[in-house]
N, CA, C and O atoms as a GROMACS GRO file, in nm:
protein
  320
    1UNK      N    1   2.102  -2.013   1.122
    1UNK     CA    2   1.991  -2.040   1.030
    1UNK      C    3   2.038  -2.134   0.921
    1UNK      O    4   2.150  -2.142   0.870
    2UNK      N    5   1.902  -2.222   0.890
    2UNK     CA    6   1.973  -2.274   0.759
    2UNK      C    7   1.983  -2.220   0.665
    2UNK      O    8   1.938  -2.105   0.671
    3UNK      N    9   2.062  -2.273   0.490
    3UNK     CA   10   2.099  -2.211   0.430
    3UNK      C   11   1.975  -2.268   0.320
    3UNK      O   12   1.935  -2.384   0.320
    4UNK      N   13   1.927  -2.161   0.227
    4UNK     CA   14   1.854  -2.166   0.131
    4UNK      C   15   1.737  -2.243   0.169
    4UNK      O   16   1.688  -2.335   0.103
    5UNK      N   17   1.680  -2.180   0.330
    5UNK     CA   18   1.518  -2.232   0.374
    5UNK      C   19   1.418  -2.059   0.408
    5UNK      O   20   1.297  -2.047   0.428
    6UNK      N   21   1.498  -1.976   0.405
    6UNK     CA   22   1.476  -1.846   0.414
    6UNK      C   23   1.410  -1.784   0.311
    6UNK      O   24   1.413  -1.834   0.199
    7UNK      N   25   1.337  -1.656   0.338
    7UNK     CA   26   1.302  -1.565   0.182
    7UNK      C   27   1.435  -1.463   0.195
    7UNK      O   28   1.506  -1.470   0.295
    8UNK      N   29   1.462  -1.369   0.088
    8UNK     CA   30   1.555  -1.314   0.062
    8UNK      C   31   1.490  -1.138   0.162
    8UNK      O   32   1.407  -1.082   0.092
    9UNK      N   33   1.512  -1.077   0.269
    9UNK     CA   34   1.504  -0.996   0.334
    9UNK      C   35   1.548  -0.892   0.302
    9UNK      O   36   1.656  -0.881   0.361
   10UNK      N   37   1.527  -0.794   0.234
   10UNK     CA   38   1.605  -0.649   0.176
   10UNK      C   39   1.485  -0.572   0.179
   10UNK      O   40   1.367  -0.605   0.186
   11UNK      N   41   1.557  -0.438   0.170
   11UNK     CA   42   1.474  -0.260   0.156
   11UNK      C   43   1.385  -0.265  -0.012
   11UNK      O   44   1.417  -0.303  -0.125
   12UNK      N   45   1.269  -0.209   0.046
   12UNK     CA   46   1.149  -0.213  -0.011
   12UNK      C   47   1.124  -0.105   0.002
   12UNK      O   48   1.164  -0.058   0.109
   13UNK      N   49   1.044   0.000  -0.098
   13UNK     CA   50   0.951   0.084  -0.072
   13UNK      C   51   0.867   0.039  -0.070
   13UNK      O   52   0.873  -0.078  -0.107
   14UNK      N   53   0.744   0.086  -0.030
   14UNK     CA   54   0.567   0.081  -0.039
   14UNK      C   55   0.526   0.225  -0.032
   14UNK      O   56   0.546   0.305   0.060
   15UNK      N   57   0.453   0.247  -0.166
   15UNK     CA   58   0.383   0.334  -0.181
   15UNK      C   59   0.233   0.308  -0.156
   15UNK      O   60   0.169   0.205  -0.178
   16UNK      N   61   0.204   0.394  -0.119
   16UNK     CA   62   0.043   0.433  -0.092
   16UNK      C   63  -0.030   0.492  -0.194
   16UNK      O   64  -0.010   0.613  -0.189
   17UNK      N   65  -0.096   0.466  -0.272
   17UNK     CA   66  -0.134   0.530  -0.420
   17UNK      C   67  -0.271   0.615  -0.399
   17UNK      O   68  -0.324   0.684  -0.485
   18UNK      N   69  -0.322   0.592  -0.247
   18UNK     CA   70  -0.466   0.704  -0.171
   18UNK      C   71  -0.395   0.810  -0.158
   18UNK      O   72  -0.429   0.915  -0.212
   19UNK      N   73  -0.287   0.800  -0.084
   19UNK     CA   74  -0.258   0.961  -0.025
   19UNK      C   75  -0.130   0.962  -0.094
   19UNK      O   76  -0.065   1.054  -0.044
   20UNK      N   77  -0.052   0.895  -0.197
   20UNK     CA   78   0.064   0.940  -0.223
   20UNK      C   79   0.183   0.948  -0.145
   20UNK      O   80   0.269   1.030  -0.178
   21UNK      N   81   0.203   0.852  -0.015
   21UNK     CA   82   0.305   0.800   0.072
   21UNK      C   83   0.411   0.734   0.045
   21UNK      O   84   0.390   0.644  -0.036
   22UNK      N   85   0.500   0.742   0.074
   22UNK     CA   86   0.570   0.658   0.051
   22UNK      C   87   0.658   0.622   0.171
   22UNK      O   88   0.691   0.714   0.246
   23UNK      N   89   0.699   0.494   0.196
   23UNK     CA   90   0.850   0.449   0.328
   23UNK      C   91   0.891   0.333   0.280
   23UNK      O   92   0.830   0.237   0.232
   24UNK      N   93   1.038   0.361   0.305
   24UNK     CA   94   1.112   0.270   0.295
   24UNK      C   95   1.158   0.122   0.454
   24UNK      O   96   1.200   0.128   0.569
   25UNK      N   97   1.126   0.041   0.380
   25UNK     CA   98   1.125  -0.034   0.508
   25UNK      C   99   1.146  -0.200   0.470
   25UNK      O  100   1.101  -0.221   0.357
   26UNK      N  101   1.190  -0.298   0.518
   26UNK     CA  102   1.271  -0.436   0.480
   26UNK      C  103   1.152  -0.502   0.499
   26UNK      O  104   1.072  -0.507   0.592
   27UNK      N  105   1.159  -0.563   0.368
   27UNK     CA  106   1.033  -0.685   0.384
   27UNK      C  107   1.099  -0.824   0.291
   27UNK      O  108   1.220  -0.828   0.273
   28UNK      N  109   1.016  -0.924   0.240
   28UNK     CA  110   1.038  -1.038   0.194
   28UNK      C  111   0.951  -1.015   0.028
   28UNK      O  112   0.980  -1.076  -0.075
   29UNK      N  113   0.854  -0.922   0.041
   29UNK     CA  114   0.771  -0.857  -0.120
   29UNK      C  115   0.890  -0.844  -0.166
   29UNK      O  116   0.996  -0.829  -0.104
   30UNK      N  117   0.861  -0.854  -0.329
   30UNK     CA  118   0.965  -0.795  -0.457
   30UNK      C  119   0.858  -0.747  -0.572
   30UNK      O  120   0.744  -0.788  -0.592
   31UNK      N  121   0.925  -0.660  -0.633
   31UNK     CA  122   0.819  -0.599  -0.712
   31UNK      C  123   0.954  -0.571  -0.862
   31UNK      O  124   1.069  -0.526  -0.855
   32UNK      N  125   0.874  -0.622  -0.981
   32UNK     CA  126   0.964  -0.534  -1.120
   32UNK      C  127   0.977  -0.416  -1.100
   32UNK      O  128   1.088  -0.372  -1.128
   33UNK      N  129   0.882  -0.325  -1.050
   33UNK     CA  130   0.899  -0.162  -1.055
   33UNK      C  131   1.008  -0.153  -0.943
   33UNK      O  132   1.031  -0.234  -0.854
   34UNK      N  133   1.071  -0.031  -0.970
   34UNK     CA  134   1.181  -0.011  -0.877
   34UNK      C  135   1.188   0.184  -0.908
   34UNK      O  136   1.176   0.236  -1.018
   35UNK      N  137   1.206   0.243  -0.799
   35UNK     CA  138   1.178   0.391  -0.750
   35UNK      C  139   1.374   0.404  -0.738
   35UNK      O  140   1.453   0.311  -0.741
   36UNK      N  141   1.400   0.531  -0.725
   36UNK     CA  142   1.491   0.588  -0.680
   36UNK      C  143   1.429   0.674  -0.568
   36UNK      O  144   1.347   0.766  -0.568
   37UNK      N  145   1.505   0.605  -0.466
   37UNK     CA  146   1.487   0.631  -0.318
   37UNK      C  147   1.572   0.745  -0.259
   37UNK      O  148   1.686   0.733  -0.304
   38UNK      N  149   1.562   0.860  -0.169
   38UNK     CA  150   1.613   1.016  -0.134
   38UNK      C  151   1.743   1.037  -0.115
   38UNK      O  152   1.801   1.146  -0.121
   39UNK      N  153   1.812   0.881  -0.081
   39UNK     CA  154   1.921   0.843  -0.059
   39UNK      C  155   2.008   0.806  -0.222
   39UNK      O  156   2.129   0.784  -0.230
   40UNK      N  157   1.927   0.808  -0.320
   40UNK     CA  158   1.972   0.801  -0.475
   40UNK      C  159   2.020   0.640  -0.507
   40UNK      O  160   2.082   0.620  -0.612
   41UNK      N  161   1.989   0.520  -0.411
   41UNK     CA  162   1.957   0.431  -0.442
   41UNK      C  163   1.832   0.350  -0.514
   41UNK      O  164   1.727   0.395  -0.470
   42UNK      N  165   1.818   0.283  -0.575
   42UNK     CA  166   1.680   0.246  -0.632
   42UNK      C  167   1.648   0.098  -0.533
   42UNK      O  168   1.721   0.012  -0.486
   43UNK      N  169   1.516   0.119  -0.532
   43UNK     CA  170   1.496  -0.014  -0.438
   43UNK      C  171   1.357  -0.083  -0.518
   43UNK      O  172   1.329  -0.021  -0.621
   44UNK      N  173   1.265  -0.201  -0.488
   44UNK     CA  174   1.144  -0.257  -0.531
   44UNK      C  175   1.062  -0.166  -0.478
   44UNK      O  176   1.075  -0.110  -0.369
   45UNK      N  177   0.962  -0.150  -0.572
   45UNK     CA  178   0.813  -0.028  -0.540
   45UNK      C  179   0.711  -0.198  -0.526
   45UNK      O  180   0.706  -0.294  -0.604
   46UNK      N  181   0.648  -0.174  -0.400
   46UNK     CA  182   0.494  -0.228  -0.358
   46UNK      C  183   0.423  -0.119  -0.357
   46UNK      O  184   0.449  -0.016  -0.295
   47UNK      N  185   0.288  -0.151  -0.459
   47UNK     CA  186   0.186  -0.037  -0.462
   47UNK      C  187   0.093  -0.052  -0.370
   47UNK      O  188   0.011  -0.136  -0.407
   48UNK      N  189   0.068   0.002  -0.247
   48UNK     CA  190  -0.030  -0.038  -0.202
   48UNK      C  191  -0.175   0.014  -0.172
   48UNK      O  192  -0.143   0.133  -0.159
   49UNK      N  193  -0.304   0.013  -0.154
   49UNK     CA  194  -0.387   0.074  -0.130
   49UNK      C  195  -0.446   0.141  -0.041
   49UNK      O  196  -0.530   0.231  -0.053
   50UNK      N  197  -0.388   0.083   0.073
   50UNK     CA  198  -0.436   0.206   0.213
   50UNK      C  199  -0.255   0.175   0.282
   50UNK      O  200  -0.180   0.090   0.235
   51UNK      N  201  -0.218   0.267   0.400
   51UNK     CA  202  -0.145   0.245   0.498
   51UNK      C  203  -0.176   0.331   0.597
   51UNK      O  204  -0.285   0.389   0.599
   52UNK      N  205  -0.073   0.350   0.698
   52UNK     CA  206  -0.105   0.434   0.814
   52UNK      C  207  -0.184   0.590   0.777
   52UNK      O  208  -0.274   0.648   0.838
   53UNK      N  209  -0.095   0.634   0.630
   53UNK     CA  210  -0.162   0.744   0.596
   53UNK      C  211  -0.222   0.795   0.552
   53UNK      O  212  -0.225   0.916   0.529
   54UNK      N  213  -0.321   0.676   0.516
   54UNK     CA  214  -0.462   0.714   0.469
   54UNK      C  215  -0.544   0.652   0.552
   54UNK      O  216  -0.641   0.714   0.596
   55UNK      N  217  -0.518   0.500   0.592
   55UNK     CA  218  -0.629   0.445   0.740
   55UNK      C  219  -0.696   0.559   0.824
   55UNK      O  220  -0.634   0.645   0.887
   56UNK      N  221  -0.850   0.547   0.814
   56UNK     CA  222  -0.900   0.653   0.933
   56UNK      C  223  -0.893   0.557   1.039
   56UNK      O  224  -1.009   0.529   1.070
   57UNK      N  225  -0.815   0.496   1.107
   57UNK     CA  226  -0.822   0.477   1.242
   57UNK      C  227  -0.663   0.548   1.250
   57UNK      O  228  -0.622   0.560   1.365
   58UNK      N  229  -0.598   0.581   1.175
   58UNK     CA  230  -0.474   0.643   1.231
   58UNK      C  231  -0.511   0.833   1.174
   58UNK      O  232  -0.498   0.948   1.217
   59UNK      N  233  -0.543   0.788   1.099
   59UNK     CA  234  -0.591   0.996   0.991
   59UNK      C  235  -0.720   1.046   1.138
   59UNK      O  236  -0.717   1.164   1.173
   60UNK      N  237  -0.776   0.995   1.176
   60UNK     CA  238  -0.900   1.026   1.222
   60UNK      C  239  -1.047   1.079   1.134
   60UNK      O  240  -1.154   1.136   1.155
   61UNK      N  241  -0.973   1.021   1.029
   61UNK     CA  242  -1.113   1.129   0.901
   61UNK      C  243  -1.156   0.975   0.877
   61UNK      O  244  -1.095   0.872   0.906
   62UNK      N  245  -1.266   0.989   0.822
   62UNK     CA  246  -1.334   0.857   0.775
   62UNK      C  247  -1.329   0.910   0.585
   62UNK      O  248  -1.336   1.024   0.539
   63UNK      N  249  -1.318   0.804   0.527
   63UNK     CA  250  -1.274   0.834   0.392
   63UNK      C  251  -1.378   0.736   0.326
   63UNK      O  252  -1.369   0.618   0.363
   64UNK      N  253  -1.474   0.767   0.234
   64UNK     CA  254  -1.580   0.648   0.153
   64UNK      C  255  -1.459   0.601   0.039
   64UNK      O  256  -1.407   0.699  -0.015
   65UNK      N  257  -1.422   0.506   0.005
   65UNK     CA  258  -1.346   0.468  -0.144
   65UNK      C  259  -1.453   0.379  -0.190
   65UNK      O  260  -1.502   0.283  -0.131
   66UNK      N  261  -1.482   0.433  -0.318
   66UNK     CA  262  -1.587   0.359  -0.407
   66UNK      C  263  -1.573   0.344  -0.529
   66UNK      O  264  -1.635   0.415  -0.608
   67UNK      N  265  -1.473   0.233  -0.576
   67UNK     CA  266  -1.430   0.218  -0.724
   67UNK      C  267  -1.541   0.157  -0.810
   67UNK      O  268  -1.531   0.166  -0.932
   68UNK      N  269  -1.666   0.084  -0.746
   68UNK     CA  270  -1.730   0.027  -0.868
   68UNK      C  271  -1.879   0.080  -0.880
   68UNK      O  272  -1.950   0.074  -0.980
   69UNK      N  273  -1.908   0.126  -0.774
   69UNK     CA  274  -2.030   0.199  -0.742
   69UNK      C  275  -2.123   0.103  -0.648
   69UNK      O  276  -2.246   0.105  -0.655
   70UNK      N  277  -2.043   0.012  -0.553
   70UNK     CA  278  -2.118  -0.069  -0.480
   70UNK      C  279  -2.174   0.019  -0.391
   70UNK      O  280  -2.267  -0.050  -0.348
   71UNK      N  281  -2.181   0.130  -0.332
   71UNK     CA  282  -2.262   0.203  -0.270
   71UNK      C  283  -2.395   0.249  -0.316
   71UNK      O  284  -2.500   0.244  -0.253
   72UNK      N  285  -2.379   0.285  -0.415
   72UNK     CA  286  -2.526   0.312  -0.524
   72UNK      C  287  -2.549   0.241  -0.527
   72UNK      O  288  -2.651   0.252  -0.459
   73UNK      N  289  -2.543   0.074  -0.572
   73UNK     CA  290  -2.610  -0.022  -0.583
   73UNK      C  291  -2.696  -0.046  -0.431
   73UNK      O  292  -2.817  -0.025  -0.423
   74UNK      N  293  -2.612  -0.092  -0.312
   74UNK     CA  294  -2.666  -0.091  -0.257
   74UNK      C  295  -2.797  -0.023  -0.145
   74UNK      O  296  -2.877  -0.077  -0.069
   75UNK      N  297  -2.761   0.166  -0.193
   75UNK     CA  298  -2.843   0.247  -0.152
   75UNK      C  299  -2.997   0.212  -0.250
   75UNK      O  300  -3.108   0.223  -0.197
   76UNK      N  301  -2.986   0.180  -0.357
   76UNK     CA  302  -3.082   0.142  -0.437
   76UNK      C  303  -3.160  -0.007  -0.439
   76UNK      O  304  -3.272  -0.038  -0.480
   77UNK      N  305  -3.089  -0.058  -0.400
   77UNK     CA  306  -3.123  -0.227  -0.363
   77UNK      C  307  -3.203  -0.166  -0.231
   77UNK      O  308  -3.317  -0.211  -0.235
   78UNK      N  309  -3.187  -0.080  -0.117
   78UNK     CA  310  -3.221  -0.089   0.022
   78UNK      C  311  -3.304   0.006   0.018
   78UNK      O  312  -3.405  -0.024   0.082
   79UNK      N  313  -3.313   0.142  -0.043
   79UNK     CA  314  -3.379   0.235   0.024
   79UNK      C  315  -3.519   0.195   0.024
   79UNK      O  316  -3.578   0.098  -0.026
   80UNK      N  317  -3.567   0.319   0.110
   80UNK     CA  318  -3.687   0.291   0.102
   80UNK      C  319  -3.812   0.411   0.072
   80UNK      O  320  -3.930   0.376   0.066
   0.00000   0.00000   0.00000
């Protein structure tokens, strides 16, 4: 490979902030926040909003997330 055409490849957490998940796993993201990981290393925290363990195509539950109230709006824009 060449030298200095690469991103920098190291251990990452990603947290899941729906269900409170967390895994450790190598990516090219960097984040200021940094976790102490089970192993008592600290690594970069990515916050993220859904993953495997909250996705209902992997949970099998269907989950509504409605942070601004676009559902009400639109039940009210439509009903009839």
């Amino acid at each position: 490979m060449k030298a200095d055409i690469h991103p920098d490849y190291h251990n990452v957490v990603f947290h899941d902030v729906t269900s409170d998940f967390k895994f450790l796993t190598r990516s090219t993201m960097s984040s200021k926040e940094t976790v102490k990981w089970e192993d008592g290393e600290e690594y970069p925290l990515v916050k993220v909003e859904i993953s495997s363990a909250s996705h209902p195509f992997y949970t099998g539950k269907h989950k509504v997330i409605d942070t601004s109230g676009r559902i009400d709006k639109f039940q009210k824009r439509y009903a009839r």
